[in-house]
N, C-alpha and C positions, 0 to 999 in steps of 0.2 A: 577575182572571180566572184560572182555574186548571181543570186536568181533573178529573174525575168520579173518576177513579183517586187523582189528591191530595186531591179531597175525601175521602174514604172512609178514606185513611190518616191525613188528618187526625181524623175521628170517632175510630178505635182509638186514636189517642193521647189524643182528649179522653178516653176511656173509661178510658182507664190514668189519666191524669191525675187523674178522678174518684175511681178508688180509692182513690190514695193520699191523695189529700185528704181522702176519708172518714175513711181508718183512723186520718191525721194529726192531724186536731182531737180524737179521743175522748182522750187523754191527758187534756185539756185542758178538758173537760167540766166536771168535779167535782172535787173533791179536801175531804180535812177541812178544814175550818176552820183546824188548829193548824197544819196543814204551808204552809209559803211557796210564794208563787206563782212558780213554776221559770219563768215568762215577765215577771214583773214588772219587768226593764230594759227591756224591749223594750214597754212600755207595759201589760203585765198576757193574764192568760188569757183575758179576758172579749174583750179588742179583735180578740185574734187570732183567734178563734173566729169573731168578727163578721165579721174581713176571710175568713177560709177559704171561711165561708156565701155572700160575697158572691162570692166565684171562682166558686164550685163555679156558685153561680146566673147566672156571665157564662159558664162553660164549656154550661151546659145551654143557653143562651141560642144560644150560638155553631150546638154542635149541632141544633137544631132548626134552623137556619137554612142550617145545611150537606144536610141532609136532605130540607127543601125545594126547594132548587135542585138537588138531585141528583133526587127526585121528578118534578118538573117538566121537567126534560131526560130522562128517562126515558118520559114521556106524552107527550112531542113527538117523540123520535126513536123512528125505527122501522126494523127488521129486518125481510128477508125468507130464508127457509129453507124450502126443494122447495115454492117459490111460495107459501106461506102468511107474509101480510105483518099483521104486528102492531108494534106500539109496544114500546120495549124493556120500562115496566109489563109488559104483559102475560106476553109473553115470560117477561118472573119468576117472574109466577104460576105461567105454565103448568110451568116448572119446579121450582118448590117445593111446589105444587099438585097439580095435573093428570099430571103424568109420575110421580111417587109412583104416583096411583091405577091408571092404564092400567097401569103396569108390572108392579105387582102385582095387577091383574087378569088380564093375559096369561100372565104365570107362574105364576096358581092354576091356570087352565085346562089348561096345558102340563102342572101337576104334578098336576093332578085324573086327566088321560088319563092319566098314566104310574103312577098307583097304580092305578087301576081293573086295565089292561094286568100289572101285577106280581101285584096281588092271585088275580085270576081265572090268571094261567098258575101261581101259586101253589096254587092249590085244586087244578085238574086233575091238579098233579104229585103232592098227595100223595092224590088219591083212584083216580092213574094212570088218568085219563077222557084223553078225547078233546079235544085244543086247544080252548076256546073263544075265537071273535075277540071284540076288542075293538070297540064300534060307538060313535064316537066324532061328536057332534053340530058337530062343527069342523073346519075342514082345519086339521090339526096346521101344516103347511108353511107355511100362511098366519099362523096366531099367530106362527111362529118368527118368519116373516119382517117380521111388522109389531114384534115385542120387537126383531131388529137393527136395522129402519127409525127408533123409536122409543131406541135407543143412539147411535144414526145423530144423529137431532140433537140429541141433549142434548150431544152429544160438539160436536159445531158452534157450537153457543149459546152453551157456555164460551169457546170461542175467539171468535167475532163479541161476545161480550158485555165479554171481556176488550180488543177492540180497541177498541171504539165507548167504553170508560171511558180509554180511555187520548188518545183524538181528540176527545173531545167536551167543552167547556169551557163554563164555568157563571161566573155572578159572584154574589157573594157578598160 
């Protein structure tokens, strides 16, 4: 039994581990015929290959399994943040998800008003007319304030997401 946090460190290093045993066997692959097999004390290229394949497929093996139980304690535990209670899954989503899209939707809005606003005192100044307002379909104030509401908890979610992996233990 181990945390969510040691899970996860464990994955990155199976991940390393993966590579190098990638790059490790291609030596190993092929060679001429006429050149000697640089692993032939040690039982030949072909064995070692065999045993590499068979890591790499107990490392893949390991991972999937780590992922699992990290998955499944993530769909049973749940957070809540300014009263909206979800499952930490979710919660992921919505931050890999969903907080992308709202965020860059409220910022096109904010940056739509403020080119409209530039454009148009643009024009008037050099055709020296008379200010026209900007008539904006939004309370600017309220966008602001739902993009800092919406930094608000993403900023929270790292820290409750970083504790709940660090408290929360899985077996495997």
């Amino acid at each position: 039994m181990f945390t969510i946090t040691e899970a996860l460190a464990e994955i990155a290093t199976i991940d390393k581990r993966l590579a190098k045993k990638g790059e490790g066997i291609l030596p190993y692959v092929a060679r001429p015929d006429q050149l000697r097999d640089p692993l032939e004390k040690r039982g030949g290229s072909e064995a070692h290959v065999r045993q590499e394949l068979q890591s790499i497929s107990d490392l893949l093996s390991r991972k999937i399994q780590l992922r699992a139980a990290v998955a499944e304690a993530n769909s049973s535990t749940q957070l809540e943040i300014d009263g909206v209670r979800r499952s930490v899954a979710d919660w992921l989503v919505w931050k890999r998800e969903c907080y992308v899209h709202e965020k860059g939707i409220l910022g096109g809005i904010i940056s739509q008003v403020h080119q409209v606003r530039e454009n148009l005192q643009r024009v008037t100044q050099e055709k020296n007319a008379n200010p026209i307002d900007t008539v904006a379909a939004v309370d600017e104030r309220d966008i602001a304030e739902r993009l800092d509401h919406l930094e608000d908890i993403y900023g929270r979610l790292d820290g409750l997401l970083s504790l709940k992996n660090a408290l929360t233990t899985i077996d495997v």
